[in-house]
C-alpha positions in Angstrom: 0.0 0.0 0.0 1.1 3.7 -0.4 0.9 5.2 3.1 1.1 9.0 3.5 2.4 9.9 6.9 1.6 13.7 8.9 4.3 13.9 10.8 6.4 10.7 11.3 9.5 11.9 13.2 8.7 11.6 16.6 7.5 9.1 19.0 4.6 7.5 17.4 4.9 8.9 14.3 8.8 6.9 14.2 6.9 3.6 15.1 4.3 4.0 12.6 6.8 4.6 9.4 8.8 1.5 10.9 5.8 -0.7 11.4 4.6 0.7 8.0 7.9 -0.4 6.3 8.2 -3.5 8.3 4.7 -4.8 6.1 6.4 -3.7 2.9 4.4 -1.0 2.3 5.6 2.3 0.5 5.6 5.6 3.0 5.5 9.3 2.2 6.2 11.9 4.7 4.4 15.2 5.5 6.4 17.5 7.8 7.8 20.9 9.0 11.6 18.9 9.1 12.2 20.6 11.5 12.7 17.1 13.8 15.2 14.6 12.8 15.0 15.6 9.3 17.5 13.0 8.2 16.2 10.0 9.9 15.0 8.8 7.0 16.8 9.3 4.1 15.6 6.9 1.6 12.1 7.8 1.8 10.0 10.3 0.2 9.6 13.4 2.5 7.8 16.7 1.6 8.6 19.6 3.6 5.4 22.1 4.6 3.7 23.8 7.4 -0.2 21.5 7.5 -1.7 25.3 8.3 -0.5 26.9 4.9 1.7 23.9 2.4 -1.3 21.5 2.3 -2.1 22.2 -1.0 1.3 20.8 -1.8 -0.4 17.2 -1.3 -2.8 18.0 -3.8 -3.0 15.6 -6.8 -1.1 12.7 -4.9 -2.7 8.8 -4.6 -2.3 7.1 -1.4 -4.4 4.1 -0.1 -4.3 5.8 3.4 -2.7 9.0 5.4 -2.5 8.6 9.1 -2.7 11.9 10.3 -0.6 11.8 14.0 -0.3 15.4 14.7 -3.6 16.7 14.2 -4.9 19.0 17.5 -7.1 21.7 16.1 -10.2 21.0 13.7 -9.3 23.8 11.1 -5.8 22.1 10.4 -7.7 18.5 10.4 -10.3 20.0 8.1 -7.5 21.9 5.6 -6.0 18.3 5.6 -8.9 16.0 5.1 -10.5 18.9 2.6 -7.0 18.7 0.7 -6.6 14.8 0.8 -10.3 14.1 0.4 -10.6 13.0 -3.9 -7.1 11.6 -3.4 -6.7 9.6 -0.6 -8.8 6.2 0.4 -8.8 6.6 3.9 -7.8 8.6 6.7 -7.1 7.2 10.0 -6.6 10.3 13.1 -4.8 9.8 15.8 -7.0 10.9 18.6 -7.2 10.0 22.5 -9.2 9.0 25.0 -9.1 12.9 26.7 -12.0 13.5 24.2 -14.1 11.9 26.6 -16.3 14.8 29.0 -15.3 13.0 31.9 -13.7 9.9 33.4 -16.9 9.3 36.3 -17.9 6.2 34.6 -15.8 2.8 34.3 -16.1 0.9 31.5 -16.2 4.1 28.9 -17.0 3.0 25.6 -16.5 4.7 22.4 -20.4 6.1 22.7 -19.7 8.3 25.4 -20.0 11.7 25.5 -17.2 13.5 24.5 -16.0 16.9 25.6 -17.2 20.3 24.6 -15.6 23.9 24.6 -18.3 26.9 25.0 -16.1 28.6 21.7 -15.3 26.3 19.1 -12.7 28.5 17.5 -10.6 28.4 20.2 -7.0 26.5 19.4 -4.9 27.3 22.5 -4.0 24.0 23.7 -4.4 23.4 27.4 -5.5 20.7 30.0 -9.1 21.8 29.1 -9.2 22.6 26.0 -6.8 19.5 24.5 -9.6 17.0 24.4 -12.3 18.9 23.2 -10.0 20.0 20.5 -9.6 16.1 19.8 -12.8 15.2 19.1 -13.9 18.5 16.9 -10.7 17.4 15.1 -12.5 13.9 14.8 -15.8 15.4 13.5 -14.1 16.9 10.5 -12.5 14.1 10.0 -15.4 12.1 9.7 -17.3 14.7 7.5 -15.0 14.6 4.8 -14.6 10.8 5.0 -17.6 9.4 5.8 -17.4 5.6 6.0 -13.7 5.8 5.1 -12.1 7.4 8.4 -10.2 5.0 11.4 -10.5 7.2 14.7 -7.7 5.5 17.1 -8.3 7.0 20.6 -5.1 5.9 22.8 -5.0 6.4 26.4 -1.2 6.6 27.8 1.6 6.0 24.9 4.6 4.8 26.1 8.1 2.8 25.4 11.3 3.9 23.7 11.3 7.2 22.3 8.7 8.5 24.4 9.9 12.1 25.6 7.3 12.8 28.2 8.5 10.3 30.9 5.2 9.7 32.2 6.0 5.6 32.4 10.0 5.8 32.0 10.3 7.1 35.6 8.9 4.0 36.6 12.0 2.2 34.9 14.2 5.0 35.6 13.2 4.9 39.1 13.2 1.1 40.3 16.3 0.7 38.5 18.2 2.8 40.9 16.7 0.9 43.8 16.2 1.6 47.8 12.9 2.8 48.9 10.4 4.0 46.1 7.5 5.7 46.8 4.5 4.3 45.0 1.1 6.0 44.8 -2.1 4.6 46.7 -3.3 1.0 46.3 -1.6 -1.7 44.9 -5.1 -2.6 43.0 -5.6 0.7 41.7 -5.9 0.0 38.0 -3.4 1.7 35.6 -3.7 1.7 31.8 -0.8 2.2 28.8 -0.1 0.9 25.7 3.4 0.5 23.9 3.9 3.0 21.1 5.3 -0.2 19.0 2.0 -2.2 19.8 -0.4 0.8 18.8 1.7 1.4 15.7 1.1 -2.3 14.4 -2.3 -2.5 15.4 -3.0 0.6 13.5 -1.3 -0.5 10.5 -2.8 -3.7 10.8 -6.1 -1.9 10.3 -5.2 0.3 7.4 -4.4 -3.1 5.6 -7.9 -4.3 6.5 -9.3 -1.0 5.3 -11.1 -0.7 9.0 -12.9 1.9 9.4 -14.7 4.0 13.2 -14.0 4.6 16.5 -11.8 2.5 19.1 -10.6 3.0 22.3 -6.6 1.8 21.8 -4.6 1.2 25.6 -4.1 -1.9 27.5 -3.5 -3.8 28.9 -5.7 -6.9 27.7 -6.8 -7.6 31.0 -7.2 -5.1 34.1 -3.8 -4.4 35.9 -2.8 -2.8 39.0 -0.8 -0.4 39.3 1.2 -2.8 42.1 0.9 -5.7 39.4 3.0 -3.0 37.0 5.2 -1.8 40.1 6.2 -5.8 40.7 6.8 -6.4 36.7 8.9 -3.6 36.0 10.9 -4.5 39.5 10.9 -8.0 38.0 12.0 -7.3 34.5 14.9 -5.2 36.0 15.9 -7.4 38.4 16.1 -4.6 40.9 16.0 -4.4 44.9 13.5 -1.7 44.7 11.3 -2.1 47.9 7.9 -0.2 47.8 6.2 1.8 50.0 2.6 2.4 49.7 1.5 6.3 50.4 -2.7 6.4 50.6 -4.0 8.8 48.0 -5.3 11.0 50.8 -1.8 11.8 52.5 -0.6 12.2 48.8 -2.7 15.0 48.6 -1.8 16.7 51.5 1.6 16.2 50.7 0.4 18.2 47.0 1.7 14.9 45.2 0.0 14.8 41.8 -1.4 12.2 40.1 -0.6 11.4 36.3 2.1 14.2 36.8 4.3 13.8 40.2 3.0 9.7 40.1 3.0 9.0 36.2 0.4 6.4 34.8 -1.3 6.7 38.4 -4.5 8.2 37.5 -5.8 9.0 41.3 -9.5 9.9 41.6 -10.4 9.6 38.1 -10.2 5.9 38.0 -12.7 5.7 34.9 -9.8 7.0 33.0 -8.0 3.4 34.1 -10.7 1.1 33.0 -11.7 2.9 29.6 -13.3 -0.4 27.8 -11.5 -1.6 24.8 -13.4 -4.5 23.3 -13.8 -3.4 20.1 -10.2 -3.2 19.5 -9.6 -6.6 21.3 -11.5 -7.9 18.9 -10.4 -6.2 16.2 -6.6 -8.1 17.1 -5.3 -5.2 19.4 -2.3 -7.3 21.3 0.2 -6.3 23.3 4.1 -7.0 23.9 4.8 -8.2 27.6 4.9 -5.7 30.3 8.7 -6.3 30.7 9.8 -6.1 27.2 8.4 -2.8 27.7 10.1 -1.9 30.5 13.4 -3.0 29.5 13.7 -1.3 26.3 12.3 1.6 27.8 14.8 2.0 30.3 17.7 0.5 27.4 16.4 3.9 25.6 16.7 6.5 28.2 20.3 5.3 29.2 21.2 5.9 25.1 20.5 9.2 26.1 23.0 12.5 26.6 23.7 12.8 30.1 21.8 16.2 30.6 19.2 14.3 29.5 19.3 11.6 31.5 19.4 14.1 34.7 16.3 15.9 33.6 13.3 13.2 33.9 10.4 15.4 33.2 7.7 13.3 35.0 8.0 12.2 38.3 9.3 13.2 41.5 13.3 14.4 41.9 14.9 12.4 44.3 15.2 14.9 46.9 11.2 15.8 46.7 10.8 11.8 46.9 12.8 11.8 50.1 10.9 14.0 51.9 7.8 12.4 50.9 8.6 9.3 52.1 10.2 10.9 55.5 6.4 12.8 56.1 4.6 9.2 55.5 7.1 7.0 58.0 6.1 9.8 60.4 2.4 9.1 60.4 2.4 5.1 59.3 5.1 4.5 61.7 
């Protein structure tokens, strides 16, 4: 298949052109080259801004175009408007933020997704991201009807993920001693492995799938003390855990998501967000420690000012004190 890819430098984007190519397929690149613009040479790259070079796409066949850096619904309808006689199907990258809320467990694809009081707002921010998402998903089904593949992932992670919010798990354990660890072992966590959801999503162009899924994992529910003890495992560290209650975390002004990565707190909806339809649509994932390995093999590739600059997470220092305030009251 000819695959056109927006974006395909970074993060997912890198494990989609390497999954594409794995299959044999023949990938075109759409970016601003402004990351890794070398990383790979032998394939077709155009260079253009998506807000005013679209048109540069104009004319050109592809099976699919997997748009991975769409956030605002005016460059997502410029793109589809400009791919939209030429193209066969357009898959967007979306996320399970579109949702309004995370009250309910079990969220499905048909739940009500999040709405800004001004639609021509495209500042991105905490409140404003996932509503952004799924007005970006509504143009993308207007100009595609029948012929669009909405992929809504919860947590990304794995090599090459620059955010840190699961490599400080890896990061952390690996260095050992006394690591604090959020709430209760059974609290359930959700991710999925940029490599898995790259596959998967190819996987579906190839079947010419079409709709809405919900795209994290793992298969079945996992604690966050079940992902804790695998990581620990996979390492083979002597990390020894100790269990701060969400309530003292609080007091303490330890975030979820942020200061406790893949921890989602309160909002434990956002941890049990129902993918069926993926499951059965041959979603699968690589094991937990394969995950954690290569993640942590990846970050210690890494240039030493990067390496001290985690960017989820607590510093050590902060951790310390942390732990000092909770041996105080749990004795």
């Amino acid at each position: 298949m000819k695959i056109l890819i927006l974006g395909g430098t970074k993060f997912l984007g890198r494990h989609l052109v390497d999954a594409a190519l794995a299959h044999g397929h023949e990938v075109t690149l759409f970016n601003r080259g402004k990351t890794d613009p070398n990383l790979f040479p032998n394939l077709e790259t155009i260079i253009g801004d998506r807000a005013q070079d679209i048109e540069m796409l104009s004319g050109r066949e592809w099976d699919a175009v997997i748009d991975v850096a769409g956030y605002v619904p005016r460059i997502a309808r410029l793109s589809a408007q400009a791919l939209e006689k030429t193209v066969k199907r357009y898959v967007f990258i979306s996320s399970i933020s579109v949702y309004a809320d995370f009250k309910k467990a079990g969220m499905d694809e048909s739940y009500p997704v999040g709405k800004l009081e001004d639609e021509s707002v495209e500042e991105i921010t905490g409140e404003s991201y996932g509503p952004l998402k799924a007005l970006s998903e509504q143009e993308t089904e207007k100009w595609f009807p029948q012929k669009s593949l909405i992929v809504r992932p919860g947590l990304i992670v794995g090599p090459r993920d620059e955010t840190d919010r699961f490599t400080y798990w890896p990061v952390r354990i690996d260095r050992g001693g006394e690591v604090l660890a959020p709430g209760n072992p059974s609290d359930p966590v959700q991710f999925i492995d940029g490599r898995d959801l790259a596959e998967w999503t190819i996987r579906m162009v190839e079947k010419r799938e079409s709709g809405i899924y919900n795209a994290t994992g793992p298969a079945k529910e996992l604690g966050i003390g079940g992902m804790l003890d695998g990581i620990k495992a996979a390492l083979d560290s002597n990390a020894r855990f100790a269990w701060a209650s969400a309530d003292f975390l609080k007091q303490q002004k330890v975030e979820a998501w942020s200061d406790m990565p893949v921890w989602a707190g309160d909002e434990l909806g956002m941890a049990r967000t129902n993918i069926s339809r993926a499951l059965a649509k041959g979603l699968t994932f690589r094991p937990l420690a394969d995950t954690a390995r290569d993640t942590l093999a990846w970050f210690k590739a890494q240039k030493p000012e990067r390496q001290a600059n985690l960017r989820a997470g607590l510093a050590a220092e902060r951790e310390k004190q942390v732990l000092s305030a909770w041996h105080e009251i749990s004795g």
